[in-house]
MARLUMDO-115375 format. One record per residue (C-alpha): residue number from 1; residue in three letters; x, y, z. Coordinates in steps of 0.05 Angstrom, whole numbers, padded with zeros to 5 digits, always signed. Example, Ala and Ser with C-alpha at 12.3 -4.5 7.8 and 13.67 -1.06 7.14 Angstrom:
2
ATOM  pos  code      c1      c2      c3
ATOM    1   ALA  +00246  -00090  +00156
ATOM    2   SER  +00273  -00021  +00143
This chain:
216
ATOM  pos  code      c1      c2      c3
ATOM    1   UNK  +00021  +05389  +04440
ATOM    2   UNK  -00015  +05362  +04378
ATOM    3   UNK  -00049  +05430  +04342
ATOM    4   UNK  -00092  +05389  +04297
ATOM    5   UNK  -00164  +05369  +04310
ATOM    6   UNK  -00170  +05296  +04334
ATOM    7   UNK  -00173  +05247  +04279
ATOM    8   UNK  -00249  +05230  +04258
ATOM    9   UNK  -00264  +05217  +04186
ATOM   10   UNK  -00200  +05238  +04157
ATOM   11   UNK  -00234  +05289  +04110
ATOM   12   UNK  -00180  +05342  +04111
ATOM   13   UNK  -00217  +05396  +04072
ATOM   14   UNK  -00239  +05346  +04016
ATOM   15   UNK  -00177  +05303  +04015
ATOM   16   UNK  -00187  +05231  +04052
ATOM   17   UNK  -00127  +05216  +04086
ATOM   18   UNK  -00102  +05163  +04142
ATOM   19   UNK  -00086  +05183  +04214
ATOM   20   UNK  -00013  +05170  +04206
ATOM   21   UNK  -00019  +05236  +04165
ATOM   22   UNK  -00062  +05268  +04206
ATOM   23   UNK  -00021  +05261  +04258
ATOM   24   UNK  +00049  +05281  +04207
ATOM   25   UNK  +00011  +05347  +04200
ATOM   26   UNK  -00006  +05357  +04271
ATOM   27   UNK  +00070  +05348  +04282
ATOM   28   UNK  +00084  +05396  +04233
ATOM   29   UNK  +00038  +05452  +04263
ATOM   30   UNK  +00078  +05439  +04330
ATOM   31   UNK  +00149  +05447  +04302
ATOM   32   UNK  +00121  +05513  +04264
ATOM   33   UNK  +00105  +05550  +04329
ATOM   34   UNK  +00168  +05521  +04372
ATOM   35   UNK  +00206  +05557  +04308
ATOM   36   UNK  +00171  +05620  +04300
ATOM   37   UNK  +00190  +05635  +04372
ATOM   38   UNK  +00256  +05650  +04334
ATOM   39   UNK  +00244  +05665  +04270
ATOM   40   UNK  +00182  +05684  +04231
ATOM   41   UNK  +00142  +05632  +04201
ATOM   42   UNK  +00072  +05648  +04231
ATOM   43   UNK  +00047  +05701  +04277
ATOM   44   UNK  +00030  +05697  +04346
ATOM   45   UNK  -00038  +05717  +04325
ATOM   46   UNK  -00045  +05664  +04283
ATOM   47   UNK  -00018  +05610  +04328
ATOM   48   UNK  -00093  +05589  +04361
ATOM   49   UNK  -00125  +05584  +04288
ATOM   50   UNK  -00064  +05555  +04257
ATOM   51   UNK  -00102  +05492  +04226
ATOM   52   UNK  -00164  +05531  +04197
ATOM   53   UNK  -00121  +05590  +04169
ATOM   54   UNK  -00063  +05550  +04138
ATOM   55   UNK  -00064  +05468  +04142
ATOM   56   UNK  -00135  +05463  +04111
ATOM   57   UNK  -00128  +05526  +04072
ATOM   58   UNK  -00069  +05494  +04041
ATOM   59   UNK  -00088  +05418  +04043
ATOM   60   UNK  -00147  +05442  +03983
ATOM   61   UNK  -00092  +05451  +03936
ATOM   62   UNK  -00079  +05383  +03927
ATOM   63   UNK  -00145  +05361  +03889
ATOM   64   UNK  -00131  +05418  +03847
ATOM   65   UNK  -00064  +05395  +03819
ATOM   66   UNK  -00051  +05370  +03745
ATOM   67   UNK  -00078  +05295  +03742
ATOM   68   UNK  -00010  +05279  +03722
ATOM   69   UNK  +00030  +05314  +03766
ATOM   70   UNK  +00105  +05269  +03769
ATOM   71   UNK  +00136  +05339  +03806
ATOM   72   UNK  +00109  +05399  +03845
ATOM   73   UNK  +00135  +05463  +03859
ATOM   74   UNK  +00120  +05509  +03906
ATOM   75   UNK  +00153  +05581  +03899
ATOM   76   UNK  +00164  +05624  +03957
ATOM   77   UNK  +00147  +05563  +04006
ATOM   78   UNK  +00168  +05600  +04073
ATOM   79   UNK  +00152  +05553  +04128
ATOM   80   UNK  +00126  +05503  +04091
ATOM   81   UNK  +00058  +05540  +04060
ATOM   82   UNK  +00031  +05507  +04021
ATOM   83   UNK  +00100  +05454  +03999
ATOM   84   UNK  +00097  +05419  +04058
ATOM   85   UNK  +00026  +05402  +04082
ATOM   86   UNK  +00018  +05386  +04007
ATOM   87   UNK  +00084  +05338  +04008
ATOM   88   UNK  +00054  +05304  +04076
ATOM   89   UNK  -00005  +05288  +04038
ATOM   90   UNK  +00030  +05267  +03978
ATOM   91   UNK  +00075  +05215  +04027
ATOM   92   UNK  +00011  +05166  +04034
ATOM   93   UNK  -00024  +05182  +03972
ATOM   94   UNK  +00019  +05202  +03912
ATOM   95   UNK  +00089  +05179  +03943
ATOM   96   UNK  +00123  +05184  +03860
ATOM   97   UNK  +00105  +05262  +03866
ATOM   98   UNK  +00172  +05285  +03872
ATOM   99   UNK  +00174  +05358  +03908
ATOM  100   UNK  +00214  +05419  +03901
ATOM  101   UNK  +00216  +05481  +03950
ATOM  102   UNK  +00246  +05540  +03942
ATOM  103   UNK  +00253  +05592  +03998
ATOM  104   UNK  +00310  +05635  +03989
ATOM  105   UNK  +00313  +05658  +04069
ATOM  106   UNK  +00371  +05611  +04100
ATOM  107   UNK  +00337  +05617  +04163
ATOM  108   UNK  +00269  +05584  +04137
ATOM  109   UNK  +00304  +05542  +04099
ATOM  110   UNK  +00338  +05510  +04159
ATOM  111   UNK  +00273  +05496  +04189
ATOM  112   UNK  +00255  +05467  +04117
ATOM  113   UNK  +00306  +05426  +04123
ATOM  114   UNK  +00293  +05404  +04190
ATOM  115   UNK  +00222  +05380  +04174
ATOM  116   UNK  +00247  +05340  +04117
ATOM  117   UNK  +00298  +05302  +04159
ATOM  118   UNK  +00252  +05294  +04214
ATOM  119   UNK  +00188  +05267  +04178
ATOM  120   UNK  +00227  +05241  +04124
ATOM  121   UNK  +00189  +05273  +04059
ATOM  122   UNK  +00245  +05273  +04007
ATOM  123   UNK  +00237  +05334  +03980
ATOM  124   UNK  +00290  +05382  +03943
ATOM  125   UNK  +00308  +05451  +03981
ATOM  126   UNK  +00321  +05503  +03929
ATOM  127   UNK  +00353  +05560  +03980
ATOM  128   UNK  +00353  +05617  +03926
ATOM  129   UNK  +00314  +05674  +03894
ATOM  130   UNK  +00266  +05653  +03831
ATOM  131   UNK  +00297  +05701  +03789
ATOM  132   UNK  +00356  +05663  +03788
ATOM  133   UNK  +00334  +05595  +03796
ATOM  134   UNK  +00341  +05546  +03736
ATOM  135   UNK  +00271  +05525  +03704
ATOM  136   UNK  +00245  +05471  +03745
ATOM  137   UNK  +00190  +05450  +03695
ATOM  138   UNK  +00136  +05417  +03744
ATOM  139   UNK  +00069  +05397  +03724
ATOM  140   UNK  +00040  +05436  +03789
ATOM  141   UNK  +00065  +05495  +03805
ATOM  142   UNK  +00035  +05531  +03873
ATOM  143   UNK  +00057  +05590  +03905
ATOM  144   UNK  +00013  +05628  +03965
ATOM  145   UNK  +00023  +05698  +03983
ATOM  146   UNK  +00092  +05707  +03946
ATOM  147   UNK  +00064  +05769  +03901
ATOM  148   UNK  +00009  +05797  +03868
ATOM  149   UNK  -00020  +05763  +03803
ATOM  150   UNK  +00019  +05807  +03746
ATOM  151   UNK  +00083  +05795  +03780
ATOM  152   UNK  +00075  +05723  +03805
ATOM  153   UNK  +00054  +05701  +03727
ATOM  154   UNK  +00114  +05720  +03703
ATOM  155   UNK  +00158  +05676  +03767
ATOM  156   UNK  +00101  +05619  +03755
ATOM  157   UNK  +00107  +05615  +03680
ATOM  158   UNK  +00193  +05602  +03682
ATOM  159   UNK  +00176  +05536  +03723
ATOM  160   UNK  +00119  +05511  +03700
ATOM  161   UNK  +00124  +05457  +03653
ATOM  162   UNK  +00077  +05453  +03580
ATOM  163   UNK  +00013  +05432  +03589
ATOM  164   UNK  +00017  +05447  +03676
ATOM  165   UNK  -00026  +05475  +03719
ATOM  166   UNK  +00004  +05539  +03767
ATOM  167   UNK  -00044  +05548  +03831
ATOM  168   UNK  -00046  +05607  +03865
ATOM  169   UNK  -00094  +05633  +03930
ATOM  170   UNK  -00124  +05698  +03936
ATOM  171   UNK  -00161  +05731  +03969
ATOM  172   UNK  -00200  +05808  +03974
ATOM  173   UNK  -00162  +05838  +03924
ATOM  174   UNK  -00164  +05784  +03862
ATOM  175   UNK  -00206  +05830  +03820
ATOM  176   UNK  -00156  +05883  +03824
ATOM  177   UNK  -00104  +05835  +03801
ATOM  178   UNK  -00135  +05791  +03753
ATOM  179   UNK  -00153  +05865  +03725
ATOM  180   UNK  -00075  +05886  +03717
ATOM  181   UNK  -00053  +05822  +03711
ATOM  182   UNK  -00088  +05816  +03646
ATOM  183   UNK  -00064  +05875  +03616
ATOM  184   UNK  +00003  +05839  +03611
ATOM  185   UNK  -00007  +05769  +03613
ATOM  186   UNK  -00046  +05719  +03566
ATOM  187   UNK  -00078  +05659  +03612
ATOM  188   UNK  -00142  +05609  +03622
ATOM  189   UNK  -00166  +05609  +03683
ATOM  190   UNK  -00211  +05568  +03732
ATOM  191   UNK  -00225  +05601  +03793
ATOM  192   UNK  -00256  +05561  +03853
ATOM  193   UNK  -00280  +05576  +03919
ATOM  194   UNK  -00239  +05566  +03984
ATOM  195   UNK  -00265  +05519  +04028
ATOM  196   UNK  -00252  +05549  +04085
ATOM  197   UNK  -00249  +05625  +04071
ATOM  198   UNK  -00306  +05652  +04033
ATOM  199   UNK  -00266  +05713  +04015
ATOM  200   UNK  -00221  +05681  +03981
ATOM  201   UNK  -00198  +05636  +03920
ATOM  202   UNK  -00156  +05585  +03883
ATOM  203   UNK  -00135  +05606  +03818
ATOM  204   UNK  -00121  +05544  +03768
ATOM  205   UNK  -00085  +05580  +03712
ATOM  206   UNK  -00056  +05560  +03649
ATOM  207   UNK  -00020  +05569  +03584
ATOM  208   UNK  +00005  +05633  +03611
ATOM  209   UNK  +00041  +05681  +03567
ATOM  210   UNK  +00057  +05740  +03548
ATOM  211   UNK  +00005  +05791  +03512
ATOM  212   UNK  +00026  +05806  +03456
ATOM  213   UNK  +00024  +05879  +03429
ATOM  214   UNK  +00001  +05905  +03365
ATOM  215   UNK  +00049  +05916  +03325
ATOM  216   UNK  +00069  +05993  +03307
């Protein structure tokens, strides 16, 4: 059962790609429901719209990443969302990239882990929490619904090398966050449409740090 649309142009939501990836993908959304019939990696509501809501939706990222991006990390990867579509695509077109995932659930990380040895993607499993993780300094940093803005900044900033670019989706609530978030957080930010989900957004943020307070 091949859950991807059949292979036309090769457009995958602005990102030109051969079918041997289209077809990677398609294998991937196939392995993701055979697994979540154990363990939760996507809904059962989400199963018959699983290319729209998260291949594609993910799969934007990619022209978004720093033009010199040598490693990528993707924070709270769960299944695979976004670190693996976005390490699929990177196989035919950027195949240098080099990849790190962390998920700190052992059983997500086993089907990490089984993805990698079956498609053969190379990337590095980091099966522990952020807050304890060693600073991975990668020039793109993504991470897609881990935590709201003020919060993820602060995980984003620790792995993010000088000079990178974090992105992060969001969607209905980003006012409310950028709102908060910038009460604690100094950042630029480029914020561009979703191609596929008009309510939402991918954040391209930089040279995050702290606000500083006036002084007493």
């Amino acid at each position: 059962m091949l859950l991807a649309p059949p292979y036309c142009s090769g457009d995958l939501a602005g990102v030109r790609v051969s079918r041997e990836t289209w077809d990677r993908l398609g294998d991937y959304c196939d392995c993701l429901i055979k697994w979540s019939s154990a363990i939760s990696l996507v809904s059962k509501a989400e199963e018959s719209r699983l290319w729209q809501r998260h291949i594609l939706d993910c799969a934007q990222l990619w022209p978004l990443r720093h033009p010199n991006t040598k490693s990528w990390a993707d924070l709270g990867t769960g299944g695979g969302l976004p670190g693996v579509v976005v390490a699929i695509i990177a196989r035919e077109l950027s195949p240098d990239t080099a990849f790190h995932l962390v998920e700190s659930d052992r059983r997500k990380a086993a089907f990490l882990r089984y993805i990698d040895s079956r498609q053969n993607l190379g990337f590095t499993l980091h099966a522990a929490r952020l807050e304890v993780l060693p600073p991975i300094q990668a020039q793109t940093v993504s991470a897609r619904a881990l935590a709201p803005l003020p919060r993820l900044l602060g995980l984003v900033a620790c792995h993010l090398a000088p000079g990178g670019i974090a992105l992060l989706p969001k969607g209905q609530n980003l006012a409310k966050e950028l709102q908060e978030a910038k009460r604690i957080w100094e950042f630029s930010l480029k914020q561009n449409p979703s191609k596929v989900d008009s309510r939402a957004s991918i954040l391209q943020i930089t040279d995050i740090q702290p606000l500083q307070k006036p002084s007493p």
